[in-house]
Each structure stands twice: as C-alpha cells, then as structure tokens.
C-alpha positions as CSV (number, residue, x, y, z in Angstrom):
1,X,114.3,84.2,62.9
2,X,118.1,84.2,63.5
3,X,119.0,86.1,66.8
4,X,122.2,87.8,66.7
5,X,124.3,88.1,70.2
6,X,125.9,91.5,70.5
7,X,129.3,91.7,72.3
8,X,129.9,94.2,75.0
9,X,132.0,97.6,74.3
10,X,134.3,97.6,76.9
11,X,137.4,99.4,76.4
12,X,140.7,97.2,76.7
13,X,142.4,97.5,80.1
14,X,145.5,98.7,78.4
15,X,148.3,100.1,81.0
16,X,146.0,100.5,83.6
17,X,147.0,99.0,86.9
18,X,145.0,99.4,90.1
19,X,142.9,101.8,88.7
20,X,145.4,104.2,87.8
21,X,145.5,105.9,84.5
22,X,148.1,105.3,82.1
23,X,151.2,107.4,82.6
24,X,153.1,108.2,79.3
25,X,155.8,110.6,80.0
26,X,155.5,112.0,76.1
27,X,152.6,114.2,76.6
28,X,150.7,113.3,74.2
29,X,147.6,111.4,73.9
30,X,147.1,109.3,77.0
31,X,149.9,111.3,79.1
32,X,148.3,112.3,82.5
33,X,149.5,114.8,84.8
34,X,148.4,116.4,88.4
35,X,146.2,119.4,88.3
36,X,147.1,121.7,91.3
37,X,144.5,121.9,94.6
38,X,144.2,125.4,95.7
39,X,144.9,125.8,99.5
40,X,142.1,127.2,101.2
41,X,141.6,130.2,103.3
42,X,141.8,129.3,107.0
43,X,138.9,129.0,108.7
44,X,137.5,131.5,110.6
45,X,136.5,130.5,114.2
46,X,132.8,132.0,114.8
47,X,132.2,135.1,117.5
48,X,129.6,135.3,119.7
49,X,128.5,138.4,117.4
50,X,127.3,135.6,114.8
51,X,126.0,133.1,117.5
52,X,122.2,133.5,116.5
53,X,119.3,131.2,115.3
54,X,117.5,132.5,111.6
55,X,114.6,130.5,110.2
56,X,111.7,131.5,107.7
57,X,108.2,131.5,108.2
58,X,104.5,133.0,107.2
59,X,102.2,134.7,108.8
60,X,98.8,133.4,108.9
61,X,95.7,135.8,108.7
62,X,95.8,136.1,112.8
63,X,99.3,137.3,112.2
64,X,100.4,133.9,113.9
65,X,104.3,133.2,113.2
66,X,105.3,129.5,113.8
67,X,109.0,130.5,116.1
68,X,109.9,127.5,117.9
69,X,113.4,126.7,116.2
70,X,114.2,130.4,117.2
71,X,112.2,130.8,120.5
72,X,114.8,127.6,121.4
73,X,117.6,129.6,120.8
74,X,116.2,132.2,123.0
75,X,115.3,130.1,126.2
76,X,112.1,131.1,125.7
77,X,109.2,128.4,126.9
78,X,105.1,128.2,126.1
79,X,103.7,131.1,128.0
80,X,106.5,133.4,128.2
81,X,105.2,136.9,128.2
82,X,106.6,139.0,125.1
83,X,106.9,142.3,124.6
84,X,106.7,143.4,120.6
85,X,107.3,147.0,119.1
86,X,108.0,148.1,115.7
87,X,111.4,149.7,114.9
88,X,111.9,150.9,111.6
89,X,109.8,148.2,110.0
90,X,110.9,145.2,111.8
91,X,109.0,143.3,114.6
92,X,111.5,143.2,117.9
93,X,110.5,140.9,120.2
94,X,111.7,140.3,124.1
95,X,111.1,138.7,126.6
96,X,108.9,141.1,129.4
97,X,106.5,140.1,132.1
98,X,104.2,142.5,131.3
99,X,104.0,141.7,127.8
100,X,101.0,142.2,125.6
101,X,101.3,138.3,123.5
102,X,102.7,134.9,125.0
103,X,104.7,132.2,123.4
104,X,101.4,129.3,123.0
105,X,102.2,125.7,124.0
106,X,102.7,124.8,120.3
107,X,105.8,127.6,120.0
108,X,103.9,130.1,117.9
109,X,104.2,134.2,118.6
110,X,100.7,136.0,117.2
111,X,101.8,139.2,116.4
112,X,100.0,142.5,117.7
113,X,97.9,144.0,115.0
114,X,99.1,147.4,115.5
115,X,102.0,145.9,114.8
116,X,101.5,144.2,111.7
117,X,99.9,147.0,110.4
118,X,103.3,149.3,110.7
119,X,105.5,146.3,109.2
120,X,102.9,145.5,106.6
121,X,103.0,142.1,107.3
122,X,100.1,140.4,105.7
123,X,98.4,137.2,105.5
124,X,101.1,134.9,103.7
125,X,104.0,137.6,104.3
126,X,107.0,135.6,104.9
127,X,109.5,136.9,107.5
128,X,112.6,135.9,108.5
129,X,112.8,134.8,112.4
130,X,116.2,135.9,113.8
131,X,117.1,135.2,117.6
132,X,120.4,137.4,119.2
133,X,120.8,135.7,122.4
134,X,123.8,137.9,123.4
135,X,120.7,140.3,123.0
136,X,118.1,138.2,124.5
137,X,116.1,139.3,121.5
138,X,113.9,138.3,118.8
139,X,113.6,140.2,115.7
140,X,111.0,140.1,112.8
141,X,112.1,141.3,109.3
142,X,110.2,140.7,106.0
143,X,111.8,138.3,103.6
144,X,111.2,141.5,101.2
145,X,113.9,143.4,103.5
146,X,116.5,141.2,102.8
147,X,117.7,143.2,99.6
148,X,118.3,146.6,101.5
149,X,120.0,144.3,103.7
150,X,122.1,143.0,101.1
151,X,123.1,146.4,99.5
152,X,124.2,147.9,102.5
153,X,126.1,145.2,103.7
154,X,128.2,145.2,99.7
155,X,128.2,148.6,100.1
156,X,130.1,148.1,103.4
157,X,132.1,145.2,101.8
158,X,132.8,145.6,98.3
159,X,131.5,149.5,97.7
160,X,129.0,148.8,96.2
161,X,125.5,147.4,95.9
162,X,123.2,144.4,93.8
C-alpha cells in the first residue's frame, strides 16, 4: 500500500502584519473598515431602596424553607424568634421576640401552617426569599407571583403588560 502525505490548508499570510487584517483602501474584497461601538448609558449608582438579598427555594412537606443567604442579609442568627403573617398572599416575616417559629441552627424558617394554607404554598412550591433590610423584613412570595409582578411593574414602565 502506498501512503499518501496530505499537506496542510493553511491560508497564505498575505498582507497581514501583526495580526492585523489587510487594509485595502479600494473597498472591495479584502478592504476592512471600523464598525462603530455604541456608548453606553451611564451607570446608575444603586439606592438603598434596591439594597436587598433575593434567593429561591422549596418548601418541603413541613413547610421548611432553607433562608440562610437571606436570613444573612437580615442579621438574623439560629434561634431568632420570628413573627410570620399572611398579607395578600405573601409570607412576611420579622423579627419579634414573641414569635411563634425560630430561625434553626441550620438557617431554615418552617413556616406556620395556617400560614401556608392562605399562601397555598405546598410541598415542592418554590418561593422566592426576599430580605428588605431598610425594612428589617423578610418576605415570602410564590415563584408563580412573579408574573403579576411583572405586569404591573410594565404596566408602570412601558404601559403595558406580558
């Protein structure tokens, strides 16, 4: 058998110097010109009124809610009394002495079952965790809340919705 050696295709380095591409000043075929960079907005510094913590979790079948990321935010250590309530279907949380749950050692909130039952929050029903410190507050939304959120906010913005 006769083996055949095939030679690399590498284009020829033709007008190219330090990496550059060729410059013809014809315009045609090969010609190379700049494509304009837009200039960006300036940044926004953030307020204090967007200076909070959000994180996703699920609630086990004890209503158990995994908050440490947030809870951090909040100051709030294992065995901190809480206080939670139901306002228009979100779970607000804060910080109260005389609180029915605690914060456990492992940074988990088990939410009341009264409590669940008005937010319909299920077995496996993810929530959003969102921590206002400016508010010294924790609040409880269902990930399924998000799109009212959403719509209002475009309708505030834009005028309109999703």
């Amino acid at each position: 058998m006769t083996s055949f050696v095939v030679a690399p295709v590498v284009p020829p380095k033709v007008g190219l110097s330090r990496g550059r591409l060729p410059v013809n000043g014809s315009g045609g075929a090969g010609s190379h010109r700049r494509v304009p960079v837009p200039q960006l907005a300036a940044r926004r510094e953030r307020s204090s009124v967007y200076a909070i913590a959000i994180a996703i979790a699920t609630a086990d079948v004890r209503g158990r809610v995994s908050a440490r990321v947030v809870l951090d935010a909040l100051g709030w250590m294992a065995e901190t009394r809480i206080a939670m309530r139901e306002q228009c279907g979100l779970v607000v949380a804060i910080a109260d002495v005389d609180g029915q749950a605690a914060v456990s050692a492992l940074g988990r909130l088990q939410l009341p079952l009264p409590v669940r039952r008005r937010c319909r929050l299920d077995a496996g029903t993810r929530v959003l965790r969102v921590a206002d410190p400016s508010r010294a507050r924790l609040v409880l939304p269902p990930v399924a809340s998000l799109e009212v959120m959403i719509n209002c906010y475009y309708a505030e913005v834009f005028g309109d919705t999703l």
